[in-house]
C-alpha positions as semicolon CSV with decimal commas, in nm:
position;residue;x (nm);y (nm);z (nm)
1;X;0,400;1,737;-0,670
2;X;0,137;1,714;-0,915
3;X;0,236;1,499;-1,232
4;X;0,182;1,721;-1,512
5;X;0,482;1,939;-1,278
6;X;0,687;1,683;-1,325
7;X;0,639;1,604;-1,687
8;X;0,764;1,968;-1,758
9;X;1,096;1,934;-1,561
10;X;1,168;1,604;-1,782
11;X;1,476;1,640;-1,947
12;X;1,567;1,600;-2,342
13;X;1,755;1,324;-2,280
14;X;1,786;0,932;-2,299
15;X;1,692;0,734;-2,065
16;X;1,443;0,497;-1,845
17;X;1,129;0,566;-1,675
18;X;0,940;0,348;-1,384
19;X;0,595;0,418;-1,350
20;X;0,439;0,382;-0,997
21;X;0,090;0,326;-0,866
22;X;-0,103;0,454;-0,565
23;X;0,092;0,228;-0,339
24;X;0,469;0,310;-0,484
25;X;0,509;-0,042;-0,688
26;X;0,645;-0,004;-0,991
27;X;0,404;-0,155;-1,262
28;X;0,590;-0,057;-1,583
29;X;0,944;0,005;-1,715
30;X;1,027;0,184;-2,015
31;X;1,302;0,304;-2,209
32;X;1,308;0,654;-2,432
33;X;1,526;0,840;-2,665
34;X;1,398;1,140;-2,516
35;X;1,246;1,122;-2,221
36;X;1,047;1,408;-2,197
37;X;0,858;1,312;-2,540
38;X;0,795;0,968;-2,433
39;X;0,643;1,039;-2,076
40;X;0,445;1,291;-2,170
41;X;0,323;1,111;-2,465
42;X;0,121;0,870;-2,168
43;X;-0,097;1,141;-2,108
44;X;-0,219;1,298;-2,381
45;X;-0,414;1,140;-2,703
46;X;-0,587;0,824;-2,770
47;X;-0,429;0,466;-2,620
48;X;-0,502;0,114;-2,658
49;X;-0,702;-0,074;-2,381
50;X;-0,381;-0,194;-2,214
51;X;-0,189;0,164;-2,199
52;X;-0,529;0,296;-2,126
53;X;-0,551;0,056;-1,800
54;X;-0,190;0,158;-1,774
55;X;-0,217;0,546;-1,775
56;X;-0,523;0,484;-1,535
57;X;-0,310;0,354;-1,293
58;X;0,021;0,566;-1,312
59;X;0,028;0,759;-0,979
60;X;0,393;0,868;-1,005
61;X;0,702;0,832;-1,195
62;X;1,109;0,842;-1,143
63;X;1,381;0,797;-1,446
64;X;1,755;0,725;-1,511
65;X;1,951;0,905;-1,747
66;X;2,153;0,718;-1,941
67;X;2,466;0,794;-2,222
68;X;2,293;0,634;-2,537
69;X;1,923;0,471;-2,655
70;X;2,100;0,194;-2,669
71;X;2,222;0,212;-2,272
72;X;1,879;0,264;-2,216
73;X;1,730;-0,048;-2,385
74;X;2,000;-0,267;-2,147
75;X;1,888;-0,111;-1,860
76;X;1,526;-0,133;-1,932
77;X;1,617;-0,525;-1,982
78;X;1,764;-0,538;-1,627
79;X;1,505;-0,315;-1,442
80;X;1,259;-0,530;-1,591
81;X;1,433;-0,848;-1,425
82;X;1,466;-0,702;-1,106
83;X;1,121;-0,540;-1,038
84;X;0,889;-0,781;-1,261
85;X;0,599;-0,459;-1,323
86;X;0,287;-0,637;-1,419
87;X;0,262;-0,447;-1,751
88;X;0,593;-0,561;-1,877
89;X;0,551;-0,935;-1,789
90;X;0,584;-1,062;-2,095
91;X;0,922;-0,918;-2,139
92;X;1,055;-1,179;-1,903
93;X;1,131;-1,415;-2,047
94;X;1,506;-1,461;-2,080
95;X;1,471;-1,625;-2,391
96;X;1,339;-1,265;-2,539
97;X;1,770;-1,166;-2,467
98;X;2,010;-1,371;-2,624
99;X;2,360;-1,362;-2,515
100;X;2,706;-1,470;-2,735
101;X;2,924;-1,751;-2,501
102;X;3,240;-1,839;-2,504
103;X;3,285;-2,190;-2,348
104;X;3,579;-2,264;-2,130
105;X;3,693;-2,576;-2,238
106;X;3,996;-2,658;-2,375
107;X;3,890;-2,645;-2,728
108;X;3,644;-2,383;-2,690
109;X;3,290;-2,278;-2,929
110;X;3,123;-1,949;-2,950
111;X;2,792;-1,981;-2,964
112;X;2,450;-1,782;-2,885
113;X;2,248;-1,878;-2,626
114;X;1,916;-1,813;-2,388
115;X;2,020;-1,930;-2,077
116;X;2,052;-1,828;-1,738
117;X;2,369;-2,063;-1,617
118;X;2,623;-2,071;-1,893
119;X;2,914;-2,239;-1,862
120;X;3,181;-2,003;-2,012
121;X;3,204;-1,621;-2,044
122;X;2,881;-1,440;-2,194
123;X;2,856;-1,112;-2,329
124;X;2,527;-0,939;-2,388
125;X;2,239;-0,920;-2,343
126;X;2,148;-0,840;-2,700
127;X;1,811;-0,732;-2,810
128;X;1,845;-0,860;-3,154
129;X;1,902;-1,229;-3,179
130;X;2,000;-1,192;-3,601
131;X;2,277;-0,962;-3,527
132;X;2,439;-1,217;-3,242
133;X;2,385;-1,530;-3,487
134;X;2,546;-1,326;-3,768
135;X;2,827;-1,163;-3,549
136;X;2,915;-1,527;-3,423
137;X;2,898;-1,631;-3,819
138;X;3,157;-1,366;-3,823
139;X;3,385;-1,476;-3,561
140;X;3,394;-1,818;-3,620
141;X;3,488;-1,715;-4,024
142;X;3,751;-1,530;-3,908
143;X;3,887;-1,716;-3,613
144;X;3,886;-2,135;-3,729
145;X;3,730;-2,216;-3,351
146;X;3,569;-2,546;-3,345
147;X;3,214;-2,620;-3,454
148;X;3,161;-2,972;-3,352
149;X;2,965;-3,099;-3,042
150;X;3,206;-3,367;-2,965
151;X;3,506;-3,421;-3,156
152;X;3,505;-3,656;-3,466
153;X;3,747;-3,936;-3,542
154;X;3,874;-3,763;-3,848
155;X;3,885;-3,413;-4,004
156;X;3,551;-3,282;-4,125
157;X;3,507;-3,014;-4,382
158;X;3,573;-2,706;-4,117
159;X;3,934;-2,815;-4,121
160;X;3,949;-2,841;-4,486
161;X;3,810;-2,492;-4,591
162;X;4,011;-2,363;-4,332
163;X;3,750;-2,277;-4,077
164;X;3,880;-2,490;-3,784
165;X;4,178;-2,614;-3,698
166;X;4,103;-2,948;-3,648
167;X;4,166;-3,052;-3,230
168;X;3,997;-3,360;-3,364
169;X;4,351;-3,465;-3,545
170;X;4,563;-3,222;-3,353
171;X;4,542;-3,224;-3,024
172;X;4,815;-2,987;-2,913
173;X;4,638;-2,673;-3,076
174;X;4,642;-2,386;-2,838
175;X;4,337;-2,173;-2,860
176;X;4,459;-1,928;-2,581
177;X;4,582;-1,660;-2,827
178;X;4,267;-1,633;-3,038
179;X;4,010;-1,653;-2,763
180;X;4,198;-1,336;-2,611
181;X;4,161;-1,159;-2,961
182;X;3,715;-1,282;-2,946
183;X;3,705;-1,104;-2,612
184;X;3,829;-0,746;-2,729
185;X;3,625;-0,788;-3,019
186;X;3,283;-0,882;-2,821
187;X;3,432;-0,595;-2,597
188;X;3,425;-0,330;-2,803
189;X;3,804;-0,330;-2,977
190;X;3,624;-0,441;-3,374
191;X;3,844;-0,168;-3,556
192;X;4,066;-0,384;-3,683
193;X;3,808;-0,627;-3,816
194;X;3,587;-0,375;-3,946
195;X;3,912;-0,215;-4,099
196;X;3,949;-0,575;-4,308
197;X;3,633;-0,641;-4,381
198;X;3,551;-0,259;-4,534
199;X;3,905;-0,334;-4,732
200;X;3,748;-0,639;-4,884
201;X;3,416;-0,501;-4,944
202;X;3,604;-0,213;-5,149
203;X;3,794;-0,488;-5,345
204;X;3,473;-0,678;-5,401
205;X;3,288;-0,397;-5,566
206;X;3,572;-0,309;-5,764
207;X;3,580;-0,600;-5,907
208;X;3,180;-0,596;-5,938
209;X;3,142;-0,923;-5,743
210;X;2,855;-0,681;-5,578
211;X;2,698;-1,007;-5,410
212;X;3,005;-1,074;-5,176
213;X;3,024;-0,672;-5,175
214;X;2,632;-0,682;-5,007
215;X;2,781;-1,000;-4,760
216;X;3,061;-0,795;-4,639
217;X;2,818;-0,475;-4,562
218;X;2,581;-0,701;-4,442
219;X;2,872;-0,826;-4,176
220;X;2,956;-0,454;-4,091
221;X;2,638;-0,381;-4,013
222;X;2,616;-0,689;-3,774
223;X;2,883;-0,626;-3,621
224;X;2,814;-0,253;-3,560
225;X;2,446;-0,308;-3,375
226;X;2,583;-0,654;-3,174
227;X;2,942;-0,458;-3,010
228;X;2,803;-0,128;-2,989
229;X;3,019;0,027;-2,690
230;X;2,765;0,010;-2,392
231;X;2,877;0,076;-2,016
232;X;2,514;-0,040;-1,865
233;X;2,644;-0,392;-1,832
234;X;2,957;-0,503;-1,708
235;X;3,051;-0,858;-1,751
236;X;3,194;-0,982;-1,435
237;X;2,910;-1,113;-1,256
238;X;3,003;-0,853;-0,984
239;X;2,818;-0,640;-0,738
240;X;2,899;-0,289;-0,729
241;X;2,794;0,024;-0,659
242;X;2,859;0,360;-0,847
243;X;2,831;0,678;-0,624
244;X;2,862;1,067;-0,684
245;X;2,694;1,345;-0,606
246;X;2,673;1,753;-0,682
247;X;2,585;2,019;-0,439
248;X;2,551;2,416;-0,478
249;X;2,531;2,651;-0,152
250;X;2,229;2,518;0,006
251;X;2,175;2,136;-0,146
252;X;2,326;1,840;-0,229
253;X;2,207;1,569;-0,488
254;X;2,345;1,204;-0,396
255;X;2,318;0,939;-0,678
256;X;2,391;0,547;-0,616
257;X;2,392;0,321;-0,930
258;X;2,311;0,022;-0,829
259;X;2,483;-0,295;-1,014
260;X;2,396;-0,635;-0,936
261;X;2,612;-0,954;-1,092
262;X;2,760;-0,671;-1,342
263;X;2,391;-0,518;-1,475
264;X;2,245;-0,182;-1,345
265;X;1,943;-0,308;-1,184
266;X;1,819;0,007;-0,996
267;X;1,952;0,335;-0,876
268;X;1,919;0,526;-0,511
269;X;1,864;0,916;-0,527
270;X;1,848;1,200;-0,246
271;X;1,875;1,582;-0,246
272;X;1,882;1,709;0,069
273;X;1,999;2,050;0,199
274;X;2,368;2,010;0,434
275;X;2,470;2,160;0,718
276;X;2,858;2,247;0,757
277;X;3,106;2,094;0,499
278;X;2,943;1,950;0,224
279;X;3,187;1,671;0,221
280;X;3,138;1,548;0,585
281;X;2,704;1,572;0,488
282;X;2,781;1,363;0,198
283;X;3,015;1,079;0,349
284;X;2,799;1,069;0,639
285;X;2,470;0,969;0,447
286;X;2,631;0,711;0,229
287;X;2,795;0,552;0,539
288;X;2,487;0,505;0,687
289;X;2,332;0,373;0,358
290;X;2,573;0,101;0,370
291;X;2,584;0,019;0,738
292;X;2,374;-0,293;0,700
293;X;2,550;-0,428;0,303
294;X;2,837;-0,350;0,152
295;X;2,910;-0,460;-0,257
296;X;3,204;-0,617;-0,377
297;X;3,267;-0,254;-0,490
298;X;3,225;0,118;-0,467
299;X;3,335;0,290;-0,724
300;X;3,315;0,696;-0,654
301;X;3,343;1,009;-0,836
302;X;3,696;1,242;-0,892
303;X;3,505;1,465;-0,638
304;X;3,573;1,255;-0,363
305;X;3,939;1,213;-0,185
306;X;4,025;0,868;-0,231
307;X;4,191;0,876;0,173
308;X;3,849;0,949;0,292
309;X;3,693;0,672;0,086
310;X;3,946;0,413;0,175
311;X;3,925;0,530;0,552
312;X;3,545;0,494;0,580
313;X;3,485;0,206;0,357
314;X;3,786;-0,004;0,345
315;X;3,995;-0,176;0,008
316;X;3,623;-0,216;-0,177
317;X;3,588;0,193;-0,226
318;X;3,789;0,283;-0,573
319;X;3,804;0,585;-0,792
320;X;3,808;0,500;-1,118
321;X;4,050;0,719;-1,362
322;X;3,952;0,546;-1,715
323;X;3,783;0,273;-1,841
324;X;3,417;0,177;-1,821
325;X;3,365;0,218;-1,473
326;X;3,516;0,560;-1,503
327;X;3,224;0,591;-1,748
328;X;2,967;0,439;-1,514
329;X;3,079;0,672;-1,257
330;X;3,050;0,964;-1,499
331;X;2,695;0,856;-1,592
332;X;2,652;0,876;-1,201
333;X;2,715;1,183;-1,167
334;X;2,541;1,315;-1,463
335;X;2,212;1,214;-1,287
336;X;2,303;1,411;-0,974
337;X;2,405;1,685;-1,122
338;X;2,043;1,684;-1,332
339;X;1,878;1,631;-1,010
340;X;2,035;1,926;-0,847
341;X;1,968;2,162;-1,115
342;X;1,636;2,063;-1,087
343;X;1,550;2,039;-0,697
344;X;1,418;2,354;-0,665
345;X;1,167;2,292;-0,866
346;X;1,082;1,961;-0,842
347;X;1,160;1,871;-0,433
348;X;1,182;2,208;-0,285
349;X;0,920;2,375;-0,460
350;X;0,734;2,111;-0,241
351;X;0,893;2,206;0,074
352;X;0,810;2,619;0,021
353;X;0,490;2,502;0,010
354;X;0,431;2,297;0,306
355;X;0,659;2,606;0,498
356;X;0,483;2,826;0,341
357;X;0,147;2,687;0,470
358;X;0,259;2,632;0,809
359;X;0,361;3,008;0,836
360;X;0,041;3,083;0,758
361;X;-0,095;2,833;1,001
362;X;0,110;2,995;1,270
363;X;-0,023;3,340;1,237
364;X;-0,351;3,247;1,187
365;X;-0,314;3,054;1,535
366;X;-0,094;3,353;1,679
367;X;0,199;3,132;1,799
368;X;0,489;2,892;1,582
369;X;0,378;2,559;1,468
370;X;0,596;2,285;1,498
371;X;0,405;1,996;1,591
372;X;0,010;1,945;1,493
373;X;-0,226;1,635;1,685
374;X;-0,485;1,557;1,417
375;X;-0,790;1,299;1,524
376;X;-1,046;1,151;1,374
377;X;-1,326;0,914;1,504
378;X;-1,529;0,608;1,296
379;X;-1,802;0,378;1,393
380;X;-2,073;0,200;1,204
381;X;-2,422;0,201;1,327
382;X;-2,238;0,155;1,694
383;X;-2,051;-0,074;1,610
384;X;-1,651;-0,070;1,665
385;X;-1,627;0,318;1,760
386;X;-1,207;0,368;1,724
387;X;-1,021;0,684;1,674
388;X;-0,731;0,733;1,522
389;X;-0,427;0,994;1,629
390;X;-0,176;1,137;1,341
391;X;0,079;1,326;1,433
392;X;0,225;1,599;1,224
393;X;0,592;1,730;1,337
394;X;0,900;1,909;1,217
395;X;0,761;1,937;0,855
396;X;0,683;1,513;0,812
397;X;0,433;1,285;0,948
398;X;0,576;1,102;1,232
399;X;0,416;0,765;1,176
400;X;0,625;0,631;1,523
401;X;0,382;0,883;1,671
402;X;0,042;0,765;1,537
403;X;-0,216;0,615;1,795
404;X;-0,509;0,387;1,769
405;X;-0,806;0,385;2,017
406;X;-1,084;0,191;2,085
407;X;-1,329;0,398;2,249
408;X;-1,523;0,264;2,589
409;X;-1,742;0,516;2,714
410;X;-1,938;0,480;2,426
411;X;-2,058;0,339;2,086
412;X;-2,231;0,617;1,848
413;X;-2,174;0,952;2,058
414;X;-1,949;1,134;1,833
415;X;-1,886;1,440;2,099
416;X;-1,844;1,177;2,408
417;X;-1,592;0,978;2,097
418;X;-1,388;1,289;2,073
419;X;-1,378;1,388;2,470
420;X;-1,256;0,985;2,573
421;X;-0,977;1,007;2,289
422;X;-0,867;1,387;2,409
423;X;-0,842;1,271;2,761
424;X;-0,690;0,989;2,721
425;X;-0,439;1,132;2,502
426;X;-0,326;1,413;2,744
427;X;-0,362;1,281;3,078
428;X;-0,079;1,033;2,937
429;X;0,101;1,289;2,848
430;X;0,081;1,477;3,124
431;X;0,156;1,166;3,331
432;X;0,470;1,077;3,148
433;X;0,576;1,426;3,119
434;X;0,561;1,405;2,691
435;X;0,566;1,673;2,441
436;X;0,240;1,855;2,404
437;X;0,165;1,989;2,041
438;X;0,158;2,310;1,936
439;X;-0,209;2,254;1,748
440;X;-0,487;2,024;1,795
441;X;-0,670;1,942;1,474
442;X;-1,026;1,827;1,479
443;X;-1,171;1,639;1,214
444;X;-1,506;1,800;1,268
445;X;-1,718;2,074;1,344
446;X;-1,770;2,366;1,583
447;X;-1,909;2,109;1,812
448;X;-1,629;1,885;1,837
449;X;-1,412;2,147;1,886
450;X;-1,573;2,251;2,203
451;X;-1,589;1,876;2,333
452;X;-1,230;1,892;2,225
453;X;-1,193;2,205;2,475
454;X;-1,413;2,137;2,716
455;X;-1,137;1,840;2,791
456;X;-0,859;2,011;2,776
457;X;-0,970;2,282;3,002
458;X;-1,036;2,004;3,277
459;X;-0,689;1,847;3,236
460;X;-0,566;2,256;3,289
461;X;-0,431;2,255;2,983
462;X;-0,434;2,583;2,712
463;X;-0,366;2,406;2,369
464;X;-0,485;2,520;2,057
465;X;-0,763;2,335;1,924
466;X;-0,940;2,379;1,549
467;X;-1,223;2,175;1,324
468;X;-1,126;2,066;0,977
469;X;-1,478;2,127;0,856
470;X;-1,655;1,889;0,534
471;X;-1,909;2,001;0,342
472;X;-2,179;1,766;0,215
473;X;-1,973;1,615;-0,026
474;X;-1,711;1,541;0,257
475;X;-1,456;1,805;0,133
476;X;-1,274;1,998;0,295
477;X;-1,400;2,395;0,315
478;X;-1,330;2,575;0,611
479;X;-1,081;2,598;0,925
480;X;-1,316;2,619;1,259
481;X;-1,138;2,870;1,494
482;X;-1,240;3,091;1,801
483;X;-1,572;3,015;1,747
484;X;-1,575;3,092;1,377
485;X;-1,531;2,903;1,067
486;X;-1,260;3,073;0,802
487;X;-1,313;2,964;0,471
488;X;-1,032;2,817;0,273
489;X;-0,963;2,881;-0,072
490;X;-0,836;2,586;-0,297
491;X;-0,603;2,683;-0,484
492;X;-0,376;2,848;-0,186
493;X;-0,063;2,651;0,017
494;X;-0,251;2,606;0,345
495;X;-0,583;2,459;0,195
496;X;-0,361;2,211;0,028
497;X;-0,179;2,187;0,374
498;X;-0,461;2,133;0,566
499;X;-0,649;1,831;0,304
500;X;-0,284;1,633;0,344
501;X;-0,374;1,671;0,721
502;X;-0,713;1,568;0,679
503;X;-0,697;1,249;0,429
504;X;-0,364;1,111;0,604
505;X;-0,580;1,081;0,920
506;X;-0,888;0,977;0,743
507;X;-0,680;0,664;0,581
508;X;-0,505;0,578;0,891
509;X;-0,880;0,557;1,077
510;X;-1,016;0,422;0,820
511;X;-0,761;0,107;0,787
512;X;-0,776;0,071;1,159
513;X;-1,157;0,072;1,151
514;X;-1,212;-0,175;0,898
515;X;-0,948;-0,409;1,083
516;X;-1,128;-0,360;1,405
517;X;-1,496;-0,463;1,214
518;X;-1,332;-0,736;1,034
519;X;-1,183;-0,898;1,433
520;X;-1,531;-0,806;1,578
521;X;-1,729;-0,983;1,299
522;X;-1,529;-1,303;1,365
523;X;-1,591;-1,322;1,743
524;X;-1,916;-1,444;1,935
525;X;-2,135;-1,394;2,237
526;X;-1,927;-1,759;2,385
527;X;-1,626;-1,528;2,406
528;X;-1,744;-1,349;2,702
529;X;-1,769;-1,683;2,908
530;X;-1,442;-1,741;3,125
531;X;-1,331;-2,121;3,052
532;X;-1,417;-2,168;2,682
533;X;-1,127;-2,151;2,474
534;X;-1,148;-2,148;2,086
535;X;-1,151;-2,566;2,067
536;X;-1,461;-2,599;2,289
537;X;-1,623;-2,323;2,099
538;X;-1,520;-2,522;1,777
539;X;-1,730;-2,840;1,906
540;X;-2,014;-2,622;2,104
541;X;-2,059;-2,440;1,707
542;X;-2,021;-2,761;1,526
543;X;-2,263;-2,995;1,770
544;X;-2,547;-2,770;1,787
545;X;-2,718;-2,593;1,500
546;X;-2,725;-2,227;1,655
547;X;-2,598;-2,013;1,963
548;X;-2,930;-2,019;2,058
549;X;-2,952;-2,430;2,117
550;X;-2,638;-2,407;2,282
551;X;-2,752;-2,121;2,540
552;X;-3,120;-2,374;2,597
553;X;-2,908;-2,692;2,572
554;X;-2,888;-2,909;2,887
555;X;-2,583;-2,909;3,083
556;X;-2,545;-3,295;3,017
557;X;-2,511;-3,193;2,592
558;X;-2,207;-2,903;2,712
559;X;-2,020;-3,104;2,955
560;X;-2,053;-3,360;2,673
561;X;-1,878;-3,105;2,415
562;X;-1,576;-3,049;2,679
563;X;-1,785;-2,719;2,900
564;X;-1,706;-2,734;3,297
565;X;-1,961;-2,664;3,521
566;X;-1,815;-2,374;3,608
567;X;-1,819;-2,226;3,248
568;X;-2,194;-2,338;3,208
569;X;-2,315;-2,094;3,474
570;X;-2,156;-1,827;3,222
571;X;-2,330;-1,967;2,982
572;X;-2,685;-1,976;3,126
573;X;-2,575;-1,590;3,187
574;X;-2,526;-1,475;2,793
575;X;-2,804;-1,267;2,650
576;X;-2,894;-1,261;2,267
């Protein structure tokens, strides 16, 4: 599907958005509070160089919906980690994230850090490093933790403004209850603090001490950006996966979450139309999704029966009824349901076409097409003649199918190319008792088609063959059949049909072509002669200045570079 299709079907919506190139890597990450004004804004108006080099590139695109910008700019971080696209390399740095720690020790610190092995409980990422530093400020105001690197020999001035409570002189303190009352606060649970600190904010102002009044808003504020309730991350350092789906009569929309060491790092997405109980469809695919790894967890959707779960994959599968991953979960199954809603016109529309196309194909060819042999033949000035088999069948490419041949009978005859390849194809066949196709596509003319038939008809075989014919410019502009060529109009399903045919076998001759040039330009005339292995070829080309002195060299100079007699009698036979 065409881009600018798919920029249309974008939704209004938060989110993330992985842009792909030709070859399906994914070269930039990006997050959006509306993701159908920030995609679309890549292709249209002026850009810098590097979103110019960017846009240039983008060949495709997939996004995640997420609950909030915010849930969006944590998994941005985390898609950014996992997939390293070259455009956002300089976002990957970890020190670009800071994260608030809790040490486990038994007088424990809260502190900010940019590490990637801390040694107590973190909580973050954060994307703005002033808001951590001044929500720890806050913490360790309000809860006397200690400050100290190592603990002094007497009480510093912490202890005496009542800021710490001073292990240094007391030993037995117990920090246990207080570190429990950090965590729901870094959690999420800051009503209570917020409660007390707009309290003395009021009292400030009312007393016009607006200075402390501006420190207590400022502290609010913190507080509010740095423990902003986000579900992207959880922070157990666990792998799980979050899985639910959404289905109508004909289709159903599967979406995985992916969560690696508690951060959404990718997601897994398939809409595919069922056949039977949509349940059975559904639990089928994702047991075969995680036949070869299985997370610490699955967490699935209420729409699920948590028997069937348990039954296929064990004490790991869960259905969350509250809490964050019943939020994860639900965030799940928002994507599939937004997926679904929009299959038809985003996948399926796809599908109509190609069926749409092959109908046509079949009455054009007067009988039901189901599976299509397309060729195509390459050589360079004589040189390496291949050809190159695709095979087209039950609406895919079947790649398992392909073939690659290197043609014998001879070197720049492109009629004799396509007669070899269509013999040797079929008489295997026929041999081996395989599936004939139901169309044989020619990447040529009216003349290759009859070289094409002429073989066929002296294997006694009645296959349908027709020419996918160029015009001077190497497009694509008419089908060659019964003799006659029928011109194909662009903008129509089966043109579009019938160029997929034509450049998928044009690539895969093409690669094999320029592999087969690239083995034949490193081999020599020496190769032909029985007995000389690469090693005495290595001293024959590194003794003598040419092939030439080696072929008019003396047989005392070869047997003295490792050739046996016998092998110099093969020698004396090689012609430049």
């Amino acid at each position: 599907m065409a881009i600018k299709d798919k920029l249309n079907l974008l939704p209004n919506e938060p989110g993330c958005y992985l842009m792909k190139n030709q070859e399906g890597k994914i070269i930039y990450v990006g997050k959006a509070k509306n993701l159908k004004q920030r995609v679309r804004s890549y292709f249209t108006g002026a850009h810098n160089t590097k979103t110019t080099r960017l846009v240039f590139e983008i060949n495709d695109f997939e996004y995640v919906i997420t609950g909030s910008e915010y849930e969006s700019l944590i998994l941005e971080m985390n898609l950014i980690k996992e997939h390293s696209p070259k455009y956002n390399i300089k976002l990957m740095d970890d020190k670009t994230y800071p994260y608030i720690e809790l040490t486990e020790e038994q007088y424990p610190k809260l502190i900010v850090v940019r590490k990637k092995k801390p040694k107590g409980r973190l909580f973050g990422p954060f994307p703005n490093v002033y808001s951590a530093r001044e929500t720890v400020r806050l913490l360790n105001h309000i809860y006397p933790l200690r400050k100290c690197d190592t603990l002094p020999k007497k009480a510093c001035l912490y202890y005496h403004i009542g800021q710490c409570l001073g292990p240094c002189i007391h030993p037995e303190v117990d920090y246990t209850q207080m570190t429990s009352k950090i965590i729901n606060f870094l959690k999420g649970d800051t009503k209570e603090v917020l409660r007390e600190l707009n309290e003395q904010m009021a009292k400030a102002s009312a007393f016009m001490n607006f200075e402390k009044a501006a420190e207590y808003r400022d502290m609010i504020k913190a507080i509010e950006q740095t423990t902003e309730k986000q579900i992207i991350n959880l922070n157990d350092g666990k792998n799980r996966d979050m899985i639910s789906f959404a289905y109508n009569e004909d289709d159903v929309a599967i979406q995985i979450l992916l969560m690696r060491q508690g951060k959404i790092i990718d997601q897994h997405q398939i809409v595919f139309g069922y056949v039977g109980d949509v349940m059975d469809s559904t639990l089928n695919y994702i047991a075969q999704y995680y036949e070869k790894y299985m997370p610490d967890e699955l967490l699935f959707s209420h729409l699920f029966e948590e028997k069937d779960i348990v039954q296929v994959f064990g004490k790991q599968a869960m259905i969350p009824k509250k809490g964050d991953k019943k939020k994860l979960v639900d965030l799940a199954t928002k994507n599939a349901v937004y997926d679904l809603e929009h299959y038809h016109l985003l996948y399926r529309h796809q599908e109509e076409q190609r069926m749409q196309a092959l109908s046509e194909l079949s009455d054009l060819i007067g009988e039901q097409i189901k599976q299509i042999d397309i060729f195509d033949n390459a050589q360079l000035f004589g040189t390496a003649p291949i050809s190159a088999l695709v095979v087209y069948k039950d609406e895919a490419f079947d790649k398992q199918s392909y073939r690659k041949y290197h043609l014998k009978t001879t070197t720049n005859d492109d009629y004799q190319a396509m007669k070899e390849v269509i013999y040797r194809r079929y008489q295997k066949l026929l041999m081996h008792e395989g599936t004939m196709p139901d169309l044989i596509l020619i990447d040529g003319g009216i003349g290759h088609v009859h070289a094409a038939q002429d073989t066929l008809r002296a294997l006694n075989l009645n296959i349908p063959v027709a020419g996918l014919k160029k015009d001077r410019h190497h497009q694509l502009e008419a089908l060659v059949y019964k003799e006659k060529p029928i011109l194909l109009l662009k903008n129509k399903n089966l043109y579009k049909f019938l160029v997929s045919l034509s450049e998928e076998v044009h690539r895969f001759a093409v690669t094999f072509h320029r592999k087969t040039r690239s083995k034949l330009a490193k081999t020599s005339l020496l190769d032909q002669v029985d007995g000389i292995g690469p090693k005495t070829k290595q001293k024959l080309l590194a003794h003598f200045k040419s092939l030439k002195d080696i072929l008019n060299a003396s047989d005392e100079d070869l047997m003295a570079c490792g050739v046996k007699r016998t092998s110099i009698e093969g020698i004396r036979k090689v012609k430049l």
